[in-house]
Each structure stands twice: as structure tokens, then as C-alpha cells.
MARDREN-910464 format. One record per atom (N, C-alpha, C, O): residue number from 1; residue in three letters; chain; atom name; x, y, z. Coordinates in steps of 0.001 Angstrom, whole numbers, plus 500000, padded with zeros to 6 digits. Atoms other than C-alpha are relative to their C-alpha. Example, Ala and Ser with C-alpha at 12.3 -4.5 7.8 and 13.67 -1.06 7.14 Angstrom:
% MARDREN-910464
+-----+---------+--------+-------+--------+--------+--------+
! num ! residuo ! cadena ! atomo !      u !      v !      w !
+-----+---------+--------+-------+--------+--------+--------+
!   1 !     ALA !      A !     N ! 500890 ! 498810 ! 500000 !
!   1 !     ALA !      A !    CA ! 512300 ! 495500 ! 507800 !
!   1 !     ALA !      A !     C ! 500900 ! 501200 ! 500000 !
!   1 !     ALA !      A !     O ! 501936 ! 501181 ! 500665 !
!   2 !     SER !      A !     N ! 499180 ! 498810 ! 499940 !
!   2 !     SER !      A !    CA ! 513670 ! 498940 ! 507140 !
!   2 !     SER !      A !     C ! 499230 ! 501090 ! 500730 !
!   2 !     SER !      A !     O ! 499739 ! 502198 ! 500899 !
+-----+---------+--------+-------+--------+--------+--------+
This chain:
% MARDREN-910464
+-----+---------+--------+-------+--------+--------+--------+
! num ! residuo ! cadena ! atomo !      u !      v !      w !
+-----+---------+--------+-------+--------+--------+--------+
!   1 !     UNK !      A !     N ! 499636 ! 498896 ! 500876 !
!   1 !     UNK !      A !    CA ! 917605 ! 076242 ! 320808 !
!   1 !     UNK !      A !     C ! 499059 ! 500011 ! 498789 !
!   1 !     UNK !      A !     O ! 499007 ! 499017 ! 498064 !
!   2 !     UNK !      A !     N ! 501000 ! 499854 ! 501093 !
!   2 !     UNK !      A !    CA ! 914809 ! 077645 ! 318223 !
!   2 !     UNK !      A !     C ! 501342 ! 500076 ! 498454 !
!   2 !     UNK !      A !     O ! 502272 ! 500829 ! 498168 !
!   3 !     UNK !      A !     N ! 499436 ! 499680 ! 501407 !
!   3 !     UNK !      A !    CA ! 916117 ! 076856 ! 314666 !
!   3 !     UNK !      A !     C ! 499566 ! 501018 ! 499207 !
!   3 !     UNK !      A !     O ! 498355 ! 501185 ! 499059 !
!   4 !     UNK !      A !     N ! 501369 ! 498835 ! 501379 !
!   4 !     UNK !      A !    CA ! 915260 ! 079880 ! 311859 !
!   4 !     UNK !      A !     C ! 499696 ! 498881 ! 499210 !
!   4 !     UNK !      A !     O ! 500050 ! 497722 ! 498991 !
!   5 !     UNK !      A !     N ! 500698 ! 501321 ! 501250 !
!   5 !     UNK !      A !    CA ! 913223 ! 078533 ! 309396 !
!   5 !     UNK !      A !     C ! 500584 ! 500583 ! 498760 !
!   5 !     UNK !      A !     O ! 500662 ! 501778 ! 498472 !
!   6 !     UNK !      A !     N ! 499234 ! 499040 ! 501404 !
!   6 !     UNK !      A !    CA ! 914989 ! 079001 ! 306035 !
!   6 !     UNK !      A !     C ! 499070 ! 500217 ! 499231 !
!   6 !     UNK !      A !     O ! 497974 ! 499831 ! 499638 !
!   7 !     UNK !      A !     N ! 500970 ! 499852 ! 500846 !
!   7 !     UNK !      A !    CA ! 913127 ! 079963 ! 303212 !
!   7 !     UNK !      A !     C ! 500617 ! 499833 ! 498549 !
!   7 !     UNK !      A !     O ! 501445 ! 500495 ! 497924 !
!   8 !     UNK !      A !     N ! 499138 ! 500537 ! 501343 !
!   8 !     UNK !      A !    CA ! 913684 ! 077809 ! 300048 !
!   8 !     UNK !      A !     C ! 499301 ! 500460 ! 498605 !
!   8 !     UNK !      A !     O ! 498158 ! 500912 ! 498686 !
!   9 !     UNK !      A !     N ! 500836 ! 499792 ! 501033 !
!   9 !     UNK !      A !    CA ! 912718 ! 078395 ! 296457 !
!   9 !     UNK !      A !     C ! 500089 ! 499013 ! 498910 !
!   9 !     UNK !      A !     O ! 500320 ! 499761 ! 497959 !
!  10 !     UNK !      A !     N ! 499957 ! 500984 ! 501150 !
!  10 !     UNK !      A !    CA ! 912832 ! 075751 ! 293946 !
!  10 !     UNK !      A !     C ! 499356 ! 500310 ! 498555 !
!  10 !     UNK !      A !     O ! 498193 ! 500186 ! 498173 !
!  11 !     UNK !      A !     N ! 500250 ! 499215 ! 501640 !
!  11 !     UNK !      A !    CA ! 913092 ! 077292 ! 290190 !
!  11 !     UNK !      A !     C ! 499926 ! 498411 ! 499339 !
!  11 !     UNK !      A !     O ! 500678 ! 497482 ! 499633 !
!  12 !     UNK !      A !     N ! 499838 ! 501177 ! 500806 !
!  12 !     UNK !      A !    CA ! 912149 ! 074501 ! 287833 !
!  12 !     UNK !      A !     C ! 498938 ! 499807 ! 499069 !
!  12 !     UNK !      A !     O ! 498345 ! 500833 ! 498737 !
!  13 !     UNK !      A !     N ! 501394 ! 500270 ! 500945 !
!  13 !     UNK !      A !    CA ! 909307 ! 072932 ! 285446 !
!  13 !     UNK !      A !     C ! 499128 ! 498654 ! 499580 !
!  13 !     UNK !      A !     O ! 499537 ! 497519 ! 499338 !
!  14 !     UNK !      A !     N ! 500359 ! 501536 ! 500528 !
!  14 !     UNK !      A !    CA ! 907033 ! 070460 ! 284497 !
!  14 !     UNK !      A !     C ! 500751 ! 498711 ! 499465 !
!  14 !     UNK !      A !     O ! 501612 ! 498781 ! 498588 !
!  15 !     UNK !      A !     N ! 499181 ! 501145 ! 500782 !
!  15 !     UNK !      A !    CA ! 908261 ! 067011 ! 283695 !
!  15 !     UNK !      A !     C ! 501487 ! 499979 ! 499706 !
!  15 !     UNK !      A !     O ! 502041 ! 499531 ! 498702 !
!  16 !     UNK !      A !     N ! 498675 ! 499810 ! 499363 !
!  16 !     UNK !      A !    CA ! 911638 ! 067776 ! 285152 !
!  16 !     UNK !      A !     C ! 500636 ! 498820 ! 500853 !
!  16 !     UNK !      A !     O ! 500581 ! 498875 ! 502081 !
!  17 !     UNK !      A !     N ! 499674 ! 500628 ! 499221 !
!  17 !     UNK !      A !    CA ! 913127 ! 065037 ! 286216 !
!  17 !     UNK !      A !     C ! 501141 ! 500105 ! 501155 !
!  17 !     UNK !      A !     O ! 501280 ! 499381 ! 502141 !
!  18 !     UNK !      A !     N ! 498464 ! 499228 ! 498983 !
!  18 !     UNK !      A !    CA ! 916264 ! 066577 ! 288141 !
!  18 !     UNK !      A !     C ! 499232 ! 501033 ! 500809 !
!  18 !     UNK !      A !     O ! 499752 ! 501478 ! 501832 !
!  19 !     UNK !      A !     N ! 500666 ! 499001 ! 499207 !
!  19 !     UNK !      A !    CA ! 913775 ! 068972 ! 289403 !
!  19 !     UNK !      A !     C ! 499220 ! 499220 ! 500833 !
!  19 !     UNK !      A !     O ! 499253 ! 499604 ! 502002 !
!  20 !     UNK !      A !     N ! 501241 ! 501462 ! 499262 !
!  20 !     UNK !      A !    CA ! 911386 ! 066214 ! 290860 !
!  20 !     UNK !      A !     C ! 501338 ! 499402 ! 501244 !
!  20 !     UNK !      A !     O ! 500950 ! 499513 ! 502407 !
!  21 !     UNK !      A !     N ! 498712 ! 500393 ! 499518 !
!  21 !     UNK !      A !    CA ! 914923 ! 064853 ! 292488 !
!  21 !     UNK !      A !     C ! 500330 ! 500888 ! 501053 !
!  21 !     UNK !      A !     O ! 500308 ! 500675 ! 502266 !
!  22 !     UNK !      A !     N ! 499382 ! 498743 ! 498547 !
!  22 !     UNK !      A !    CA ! 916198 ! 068081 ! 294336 !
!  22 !     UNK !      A !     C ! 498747 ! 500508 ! 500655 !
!  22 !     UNK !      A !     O ! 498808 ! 501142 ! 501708 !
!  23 !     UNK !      A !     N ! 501431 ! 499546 ! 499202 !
!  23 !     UNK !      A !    CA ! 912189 ! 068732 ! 295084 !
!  23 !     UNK !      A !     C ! 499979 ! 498978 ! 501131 !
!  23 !     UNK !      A !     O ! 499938 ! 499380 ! 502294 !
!  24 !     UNK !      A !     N ! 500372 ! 501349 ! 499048 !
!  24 !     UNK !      A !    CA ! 911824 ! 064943 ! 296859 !
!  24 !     UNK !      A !     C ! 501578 ! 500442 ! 501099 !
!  24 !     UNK !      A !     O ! 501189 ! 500550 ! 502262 !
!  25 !     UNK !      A !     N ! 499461 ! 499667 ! 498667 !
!  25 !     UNK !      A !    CA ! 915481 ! 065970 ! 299183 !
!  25 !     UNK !      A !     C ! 500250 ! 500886 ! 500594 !
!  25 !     UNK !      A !     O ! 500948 ! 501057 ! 501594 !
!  26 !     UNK !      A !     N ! 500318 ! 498487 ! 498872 !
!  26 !     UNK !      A !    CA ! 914541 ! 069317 ! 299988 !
!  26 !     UNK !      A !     C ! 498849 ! 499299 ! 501289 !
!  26 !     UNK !      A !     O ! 498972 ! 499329 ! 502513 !
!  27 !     UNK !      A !     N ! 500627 ! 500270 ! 498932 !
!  27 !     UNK !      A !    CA ! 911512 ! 067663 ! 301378 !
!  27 !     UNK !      A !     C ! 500304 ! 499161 ! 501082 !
!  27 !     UNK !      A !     O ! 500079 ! 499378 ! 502273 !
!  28 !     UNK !      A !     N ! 499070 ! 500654 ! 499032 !
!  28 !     UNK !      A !    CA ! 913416 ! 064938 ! 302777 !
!  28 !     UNK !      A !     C ! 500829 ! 500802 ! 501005 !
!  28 !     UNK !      A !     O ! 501028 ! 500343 ! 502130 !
!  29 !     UNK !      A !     N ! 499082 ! 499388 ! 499042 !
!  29 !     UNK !      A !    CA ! 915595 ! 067397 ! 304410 !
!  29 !     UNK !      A !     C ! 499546 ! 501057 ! 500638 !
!  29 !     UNK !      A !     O ! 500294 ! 501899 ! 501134 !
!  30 !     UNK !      A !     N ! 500793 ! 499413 ! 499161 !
!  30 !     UNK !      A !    CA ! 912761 ! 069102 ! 305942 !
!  30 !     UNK !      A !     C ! 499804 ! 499388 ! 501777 !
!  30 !     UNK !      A !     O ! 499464 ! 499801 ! 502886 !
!  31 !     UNK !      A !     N ! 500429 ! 501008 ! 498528 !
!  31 !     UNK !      A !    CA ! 912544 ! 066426 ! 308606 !
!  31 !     UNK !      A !     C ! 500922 ! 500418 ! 500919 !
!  31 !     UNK !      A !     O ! 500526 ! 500392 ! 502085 !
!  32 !     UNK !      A !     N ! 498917 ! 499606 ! 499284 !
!  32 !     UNK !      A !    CA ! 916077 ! 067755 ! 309977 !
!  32 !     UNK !      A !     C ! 499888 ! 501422 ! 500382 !
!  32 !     UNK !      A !     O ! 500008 ! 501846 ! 501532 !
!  33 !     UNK !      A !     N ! 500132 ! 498452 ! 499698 !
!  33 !     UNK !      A !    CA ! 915506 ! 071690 ! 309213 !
!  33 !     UNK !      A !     C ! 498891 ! 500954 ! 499767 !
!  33 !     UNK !      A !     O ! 498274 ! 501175 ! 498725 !
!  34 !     UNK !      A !     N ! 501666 ! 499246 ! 500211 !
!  34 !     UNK !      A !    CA ! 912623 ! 073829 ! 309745 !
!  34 !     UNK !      A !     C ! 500314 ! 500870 ! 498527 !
!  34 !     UNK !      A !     O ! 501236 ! 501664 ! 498341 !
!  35 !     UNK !      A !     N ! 500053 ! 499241 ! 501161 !
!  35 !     UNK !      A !    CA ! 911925 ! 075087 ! 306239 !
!  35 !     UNK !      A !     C ! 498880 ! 500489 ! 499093 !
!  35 !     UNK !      A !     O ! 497892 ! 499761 ! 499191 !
!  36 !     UNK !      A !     N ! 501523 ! 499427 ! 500685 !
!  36 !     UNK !      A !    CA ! 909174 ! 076885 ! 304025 !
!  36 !     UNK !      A !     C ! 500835 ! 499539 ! 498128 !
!  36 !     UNK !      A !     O ! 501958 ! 499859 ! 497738 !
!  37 !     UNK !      A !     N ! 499412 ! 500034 ! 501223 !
!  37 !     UNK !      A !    CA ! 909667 ! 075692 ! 300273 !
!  37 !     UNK !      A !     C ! 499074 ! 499927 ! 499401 !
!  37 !     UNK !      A !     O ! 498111 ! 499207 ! 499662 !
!  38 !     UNK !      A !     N ! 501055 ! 498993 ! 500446 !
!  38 !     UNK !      A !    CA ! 907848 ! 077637 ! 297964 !
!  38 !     UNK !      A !     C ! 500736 ! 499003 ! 498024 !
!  38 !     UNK !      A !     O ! 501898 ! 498759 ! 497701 !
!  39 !     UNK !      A !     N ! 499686 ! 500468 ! 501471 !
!  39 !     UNK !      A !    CA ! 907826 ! 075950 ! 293877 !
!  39 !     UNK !      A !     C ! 499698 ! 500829 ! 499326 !
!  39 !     UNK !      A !     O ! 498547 ! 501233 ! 499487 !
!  40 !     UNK !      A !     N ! 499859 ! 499114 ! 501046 !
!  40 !     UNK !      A !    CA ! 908575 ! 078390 ! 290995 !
!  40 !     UNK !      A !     C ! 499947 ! 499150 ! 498904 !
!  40 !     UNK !      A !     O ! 500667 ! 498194 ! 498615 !
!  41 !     UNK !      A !     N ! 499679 ! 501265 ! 501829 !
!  41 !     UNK !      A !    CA ! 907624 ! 076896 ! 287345 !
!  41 !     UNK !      A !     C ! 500081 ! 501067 ! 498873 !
!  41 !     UNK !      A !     O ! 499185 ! 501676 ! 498290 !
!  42 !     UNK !      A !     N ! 499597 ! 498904 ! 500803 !
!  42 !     UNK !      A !    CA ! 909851 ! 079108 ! 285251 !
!  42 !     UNK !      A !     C ! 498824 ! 499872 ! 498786 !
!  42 !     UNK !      A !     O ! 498006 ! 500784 ! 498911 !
!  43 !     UNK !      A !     N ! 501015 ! 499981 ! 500833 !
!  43 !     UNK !      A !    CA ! 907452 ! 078370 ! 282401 !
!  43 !     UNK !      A !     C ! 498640 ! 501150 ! 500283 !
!  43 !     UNK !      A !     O ! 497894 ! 501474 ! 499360 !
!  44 !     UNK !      A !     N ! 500950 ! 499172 ! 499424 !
!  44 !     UNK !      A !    CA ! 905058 ! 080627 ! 284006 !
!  44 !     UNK !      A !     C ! 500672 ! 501865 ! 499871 !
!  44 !     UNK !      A !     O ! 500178 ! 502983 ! 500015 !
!  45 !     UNK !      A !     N ! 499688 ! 498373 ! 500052 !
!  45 !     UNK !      A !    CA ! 907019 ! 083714 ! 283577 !
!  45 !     UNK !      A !     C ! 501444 ! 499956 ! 498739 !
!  45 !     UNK !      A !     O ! 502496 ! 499342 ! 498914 !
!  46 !     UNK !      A !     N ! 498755 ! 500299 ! 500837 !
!  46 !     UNK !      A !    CA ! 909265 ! 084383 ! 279994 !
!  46 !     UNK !      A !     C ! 501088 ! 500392 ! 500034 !
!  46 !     UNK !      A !     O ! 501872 ! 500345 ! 499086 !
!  47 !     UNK !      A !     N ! 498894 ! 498734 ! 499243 !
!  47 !     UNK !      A !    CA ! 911707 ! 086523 ! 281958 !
!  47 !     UNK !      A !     C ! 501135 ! 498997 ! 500654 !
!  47 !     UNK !      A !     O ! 502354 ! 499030 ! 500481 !
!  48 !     UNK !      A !     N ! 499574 ! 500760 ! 498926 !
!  48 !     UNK !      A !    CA ! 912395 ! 083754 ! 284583 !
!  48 !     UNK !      A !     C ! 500574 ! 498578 ! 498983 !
!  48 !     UNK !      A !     O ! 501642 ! 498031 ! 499258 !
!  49 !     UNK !      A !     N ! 499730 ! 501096 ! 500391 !
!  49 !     UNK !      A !    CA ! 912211 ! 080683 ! 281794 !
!  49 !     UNK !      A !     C ! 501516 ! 500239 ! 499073 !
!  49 !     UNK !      A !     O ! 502175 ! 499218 ! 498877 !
!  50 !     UNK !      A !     N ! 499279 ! 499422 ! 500510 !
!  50 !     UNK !      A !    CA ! 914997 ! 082846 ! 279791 !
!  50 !     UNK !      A !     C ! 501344 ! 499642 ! 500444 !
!  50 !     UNK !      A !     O ! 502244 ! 499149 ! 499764 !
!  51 !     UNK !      A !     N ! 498943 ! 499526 ! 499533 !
!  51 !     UNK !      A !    CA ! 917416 ! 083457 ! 282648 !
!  51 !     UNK !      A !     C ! 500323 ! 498229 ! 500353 !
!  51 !     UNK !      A !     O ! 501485 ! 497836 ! 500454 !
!  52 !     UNK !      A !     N ! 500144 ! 501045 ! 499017 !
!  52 !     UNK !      A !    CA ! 916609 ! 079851 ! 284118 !
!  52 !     UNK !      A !     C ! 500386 ! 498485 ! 498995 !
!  52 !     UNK !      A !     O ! 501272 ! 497645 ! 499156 !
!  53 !     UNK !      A !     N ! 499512 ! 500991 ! 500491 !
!  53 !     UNK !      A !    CA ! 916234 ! 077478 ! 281410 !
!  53 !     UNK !      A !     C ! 500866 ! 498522 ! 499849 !
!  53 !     UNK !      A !     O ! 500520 ! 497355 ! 500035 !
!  54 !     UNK !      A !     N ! 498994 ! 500958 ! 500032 !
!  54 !     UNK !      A !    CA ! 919377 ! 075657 ! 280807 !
!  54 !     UNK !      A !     C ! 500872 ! 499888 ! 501036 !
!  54 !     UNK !      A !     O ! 502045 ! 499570 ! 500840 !
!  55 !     UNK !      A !     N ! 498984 ! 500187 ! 498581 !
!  55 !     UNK !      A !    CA ! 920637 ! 075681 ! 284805 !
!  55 !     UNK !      A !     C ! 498906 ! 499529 ! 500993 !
!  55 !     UNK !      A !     O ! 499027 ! 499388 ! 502210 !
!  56 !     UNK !      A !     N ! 500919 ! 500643 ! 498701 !
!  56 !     UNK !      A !    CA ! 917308 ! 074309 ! 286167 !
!  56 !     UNK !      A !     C ! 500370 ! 498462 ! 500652 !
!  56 !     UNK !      A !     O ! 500999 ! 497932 ! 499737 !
!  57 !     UNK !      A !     N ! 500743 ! 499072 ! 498661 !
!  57 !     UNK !      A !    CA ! 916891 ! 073150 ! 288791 !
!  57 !     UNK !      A !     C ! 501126 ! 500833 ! 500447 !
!  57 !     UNK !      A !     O ! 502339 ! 500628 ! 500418 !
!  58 !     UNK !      A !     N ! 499205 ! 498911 ! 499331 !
!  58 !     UNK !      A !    CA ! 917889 ! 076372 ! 290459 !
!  58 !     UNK !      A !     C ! 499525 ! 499813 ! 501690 !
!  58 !     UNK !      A !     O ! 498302 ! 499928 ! 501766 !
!  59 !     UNK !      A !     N ! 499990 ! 499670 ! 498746 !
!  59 !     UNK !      A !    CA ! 917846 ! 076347 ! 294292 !
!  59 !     UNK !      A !     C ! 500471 ! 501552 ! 500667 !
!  59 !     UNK !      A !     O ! 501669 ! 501834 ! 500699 !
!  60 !     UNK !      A !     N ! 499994 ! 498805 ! 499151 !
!  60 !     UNK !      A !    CA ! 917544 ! 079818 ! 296199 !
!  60 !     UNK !      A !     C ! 499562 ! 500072 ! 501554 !
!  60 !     UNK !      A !     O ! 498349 ! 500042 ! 501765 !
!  61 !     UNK !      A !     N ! 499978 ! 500172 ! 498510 !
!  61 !     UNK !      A !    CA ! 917789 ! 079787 ! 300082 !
!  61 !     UNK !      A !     C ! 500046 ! 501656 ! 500576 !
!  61 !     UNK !      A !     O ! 500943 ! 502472 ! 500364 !
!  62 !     UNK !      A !     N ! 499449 ! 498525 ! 499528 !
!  62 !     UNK !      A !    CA ! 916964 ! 083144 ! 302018 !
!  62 !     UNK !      A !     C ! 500011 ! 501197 ! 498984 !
!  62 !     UNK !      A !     O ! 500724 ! 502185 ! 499159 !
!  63 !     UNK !      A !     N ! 499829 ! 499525 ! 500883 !
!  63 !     UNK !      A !    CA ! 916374 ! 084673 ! 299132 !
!  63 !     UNK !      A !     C ! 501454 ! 500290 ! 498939 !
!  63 !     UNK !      A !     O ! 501438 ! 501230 ! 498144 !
!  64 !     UNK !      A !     N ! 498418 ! 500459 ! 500578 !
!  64 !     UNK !      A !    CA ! 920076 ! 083991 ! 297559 !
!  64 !     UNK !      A !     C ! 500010 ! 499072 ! 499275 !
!  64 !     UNK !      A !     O ! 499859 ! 497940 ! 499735 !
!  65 !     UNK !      A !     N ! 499736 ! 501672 ! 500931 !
!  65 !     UNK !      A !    CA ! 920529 ! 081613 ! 294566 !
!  65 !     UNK !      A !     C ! 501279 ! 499481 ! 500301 !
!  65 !     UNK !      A !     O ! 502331 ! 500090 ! 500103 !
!  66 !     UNK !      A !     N ! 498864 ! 500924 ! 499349 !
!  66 !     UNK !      A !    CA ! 922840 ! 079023 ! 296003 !
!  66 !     UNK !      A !     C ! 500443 ! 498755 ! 498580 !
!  66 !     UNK !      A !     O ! 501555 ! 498734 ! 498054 !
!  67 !     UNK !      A !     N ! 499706 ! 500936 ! 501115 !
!  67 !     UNK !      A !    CA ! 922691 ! 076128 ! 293170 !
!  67 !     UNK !      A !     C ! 499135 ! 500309 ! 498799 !
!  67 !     UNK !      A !     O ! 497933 ! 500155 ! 498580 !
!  68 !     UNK !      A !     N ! 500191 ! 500300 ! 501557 !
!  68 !     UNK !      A !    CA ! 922375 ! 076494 ! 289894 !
!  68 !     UNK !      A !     C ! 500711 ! 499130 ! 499125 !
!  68 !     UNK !      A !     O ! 501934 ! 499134 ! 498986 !
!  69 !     UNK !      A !     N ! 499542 ! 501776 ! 500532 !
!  69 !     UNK !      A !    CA ! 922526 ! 072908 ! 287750 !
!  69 !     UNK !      A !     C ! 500871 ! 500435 ! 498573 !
!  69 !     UNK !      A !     O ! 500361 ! 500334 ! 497458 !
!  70 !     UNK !      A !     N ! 498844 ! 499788 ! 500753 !
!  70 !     UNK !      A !    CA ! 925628 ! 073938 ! 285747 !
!  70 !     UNK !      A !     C ! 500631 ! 499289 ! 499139 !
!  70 !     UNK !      A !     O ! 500495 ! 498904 ! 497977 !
!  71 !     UNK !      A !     N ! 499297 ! 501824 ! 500512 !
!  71 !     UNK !      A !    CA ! 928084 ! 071276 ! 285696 !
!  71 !     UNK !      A !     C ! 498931 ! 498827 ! 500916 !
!  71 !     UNK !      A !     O ! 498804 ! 497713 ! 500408 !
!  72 !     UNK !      A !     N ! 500014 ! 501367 ! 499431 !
!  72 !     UNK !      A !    CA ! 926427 ! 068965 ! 288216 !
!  72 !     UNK !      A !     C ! 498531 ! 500421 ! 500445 !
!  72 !     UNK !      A !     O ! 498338 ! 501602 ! 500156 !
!  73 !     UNK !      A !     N ! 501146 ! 499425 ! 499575 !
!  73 !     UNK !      A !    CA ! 922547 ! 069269 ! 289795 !
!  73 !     UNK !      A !     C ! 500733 ! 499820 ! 501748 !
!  73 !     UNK !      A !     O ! 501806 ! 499322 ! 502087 !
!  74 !     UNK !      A !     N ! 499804 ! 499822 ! 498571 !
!  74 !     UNK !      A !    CA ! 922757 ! 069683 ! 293517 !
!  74 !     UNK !      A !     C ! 499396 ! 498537 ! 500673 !
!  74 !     UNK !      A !     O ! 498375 ! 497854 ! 500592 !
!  75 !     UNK !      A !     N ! 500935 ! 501737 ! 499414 !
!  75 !     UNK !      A !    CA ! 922845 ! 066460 ! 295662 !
!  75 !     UNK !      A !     C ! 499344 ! 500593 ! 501707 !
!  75 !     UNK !      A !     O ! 499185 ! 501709 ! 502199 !
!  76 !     UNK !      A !     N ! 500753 ! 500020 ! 498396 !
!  76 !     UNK !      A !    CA ! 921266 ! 066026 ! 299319 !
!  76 !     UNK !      A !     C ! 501167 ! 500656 ! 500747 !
!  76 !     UNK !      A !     O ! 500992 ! 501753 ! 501278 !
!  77 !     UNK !      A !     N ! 498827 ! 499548 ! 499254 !
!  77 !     UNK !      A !    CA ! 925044 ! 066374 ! 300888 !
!  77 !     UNK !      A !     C ! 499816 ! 501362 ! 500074 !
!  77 !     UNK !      A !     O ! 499451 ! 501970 ! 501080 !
!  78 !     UNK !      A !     N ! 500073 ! 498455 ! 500290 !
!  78 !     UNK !      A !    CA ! 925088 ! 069834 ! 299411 !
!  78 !     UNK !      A !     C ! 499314 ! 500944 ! 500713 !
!  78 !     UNK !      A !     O ! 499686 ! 501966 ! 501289 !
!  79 !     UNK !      A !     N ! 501249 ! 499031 ! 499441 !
!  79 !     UNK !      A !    CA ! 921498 ! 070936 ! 300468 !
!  79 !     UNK !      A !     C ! 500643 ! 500318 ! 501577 !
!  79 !     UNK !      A !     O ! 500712 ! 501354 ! 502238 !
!  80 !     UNK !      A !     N ! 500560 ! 500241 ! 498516 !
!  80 !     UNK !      A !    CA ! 922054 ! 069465 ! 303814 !
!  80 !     UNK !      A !     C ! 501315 ! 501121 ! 500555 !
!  80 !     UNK !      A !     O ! 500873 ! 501938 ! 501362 !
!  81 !     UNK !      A !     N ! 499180 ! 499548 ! 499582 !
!  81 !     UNK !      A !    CA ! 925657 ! 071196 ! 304497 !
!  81 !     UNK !      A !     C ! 499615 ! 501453 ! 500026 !
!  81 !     UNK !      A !     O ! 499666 ! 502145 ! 501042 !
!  82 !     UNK !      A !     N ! 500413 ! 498801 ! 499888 !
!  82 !     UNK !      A !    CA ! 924382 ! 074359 ! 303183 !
!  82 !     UNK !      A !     C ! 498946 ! 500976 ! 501097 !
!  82 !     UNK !      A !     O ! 499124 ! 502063 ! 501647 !
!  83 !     UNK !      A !     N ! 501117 ! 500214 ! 498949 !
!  83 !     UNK !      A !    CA ! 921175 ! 074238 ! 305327 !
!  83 !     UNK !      A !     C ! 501104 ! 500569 ! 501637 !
!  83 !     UNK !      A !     O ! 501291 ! 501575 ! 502323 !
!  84 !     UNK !      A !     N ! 499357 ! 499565 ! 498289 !
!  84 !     UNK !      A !    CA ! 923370 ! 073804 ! 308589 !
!  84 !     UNK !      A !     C ! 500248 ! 501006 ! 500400 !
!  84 !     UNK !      A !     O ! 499768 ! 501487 ! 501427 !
!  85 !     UNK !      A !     N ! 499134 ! 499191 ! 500145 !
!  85 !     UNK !      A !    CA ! 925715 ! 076422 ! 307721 !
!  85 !     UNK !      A !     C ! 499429 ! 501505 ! 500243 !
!  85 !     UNK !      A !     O ! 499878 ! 502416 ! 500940 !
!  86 !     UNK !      A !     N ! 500944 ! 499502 ! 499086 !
!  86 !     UNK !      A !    CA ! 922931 ! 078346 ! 307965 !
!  86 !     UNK !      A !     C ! 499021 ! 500306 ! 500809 !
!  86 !     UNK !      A !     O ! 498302 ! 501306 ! 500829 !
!  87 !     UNK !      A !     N ! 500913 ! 500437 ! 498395 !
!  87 !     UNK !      A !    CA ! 921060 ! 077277 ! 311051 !
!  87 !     UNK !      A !     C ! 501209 ! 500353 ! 500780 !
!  87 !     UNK !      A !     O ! 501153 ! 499907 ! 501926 !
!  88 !     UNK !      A !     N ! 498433 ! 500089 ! 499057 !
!  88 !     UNK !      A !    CA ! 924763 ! 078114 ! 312538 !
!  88 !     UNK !      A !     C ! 499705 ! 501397 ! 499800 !
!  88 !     UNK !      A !     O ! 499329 ! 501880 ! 500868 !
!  89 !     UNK !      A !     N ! 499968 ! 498256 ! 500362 !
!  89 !     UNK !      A !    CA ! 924519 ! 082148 ! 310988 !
!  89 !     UNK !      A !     C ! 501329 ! 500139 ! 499453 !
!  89 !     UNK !      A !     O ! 502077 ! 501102 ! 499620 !
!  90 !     UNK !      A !     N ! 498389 ! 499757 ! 500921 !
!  90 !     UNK !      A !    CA ! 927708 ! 081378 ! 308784 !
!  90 !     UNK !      A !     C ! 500073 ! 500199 ! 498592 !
!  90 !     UNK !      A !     O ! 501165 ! 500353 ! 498046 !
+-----+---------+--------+-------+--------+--------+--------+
């Protein structure tokens, strides 16, 4: 069975350490799900560093923002459940 490939976005910025974190188990969790993950460095746009700021890292899957670092940053469990959920079409 062909998996889709999701298409991730990782909002974040230099010298991010929580961003460096959910960057290293996206890639980690490439090994399980075919994925394209594309790095956004809000700093680069004052529109994006505005909205983004104080909830980076932001994760967007499919074009859909899924995690934004709120109360908690997003762990691996998270990615990986989300991921499945849709490799399933749910």
C-alpha cells in the first residue's frame, strides 16, 4: 500500500532550542512516514514573526497548523499519532 507523503512545515528560528527538538523528531519520524519538510524562519518575514513569535515552534501538516507551542511544545508521540491518522485519511 503506497503511503501519501505528508507535507510538513516547521515555523521557527534561529537558536531555537525547542525548534531544533521538534526539527530532529520530525526527521526522526521520517524513517516511518514518507514526508517533505520544508523550514520556515519566521524572522524572515515581520508578518509571520508577529503572528508566530511566542507559540514557536509551530508545526503545519498538509497545509493545516496542527501544533502550536502554547502550553506544552509538541512531543514525538504527538507528531507520530498525528502522522498516522493521516496516512489512514482520518
Amino acid at each position: 500500500m503506497n503511503k501519501k507523503q505528508l507535507e510538513v512545515v516547521l515555523y521557527g528560528r534561529p537558536k531555537c532550542h525547542l525548534c531544533d527538538d521538534v526539527e530532529l523528531a520530525i526527521r526522526c519520524l521520517a524513517e516511518e512516514f514518507p514526508l517533505q519538510l520544508h523550514m520556515v524562519d519566521i524572522e524572515s518575514d515581520a508578518q509571520l514573526h508577529e503572528e508566530m513569535m511566542l507559540v514557536i515552534p509551530v508545526v503545519a501538516i498538509d497545509g493545516e497548523v496542527v501544533f502550536r507551542s502554547i502550553t506544552h511544545v509538541v512531543t514525538m508521540e504527538e507528531l507520530r499519532e498525528e502522522f498516522q491518522k493521516r496516512q489512514l485519511g482520518r
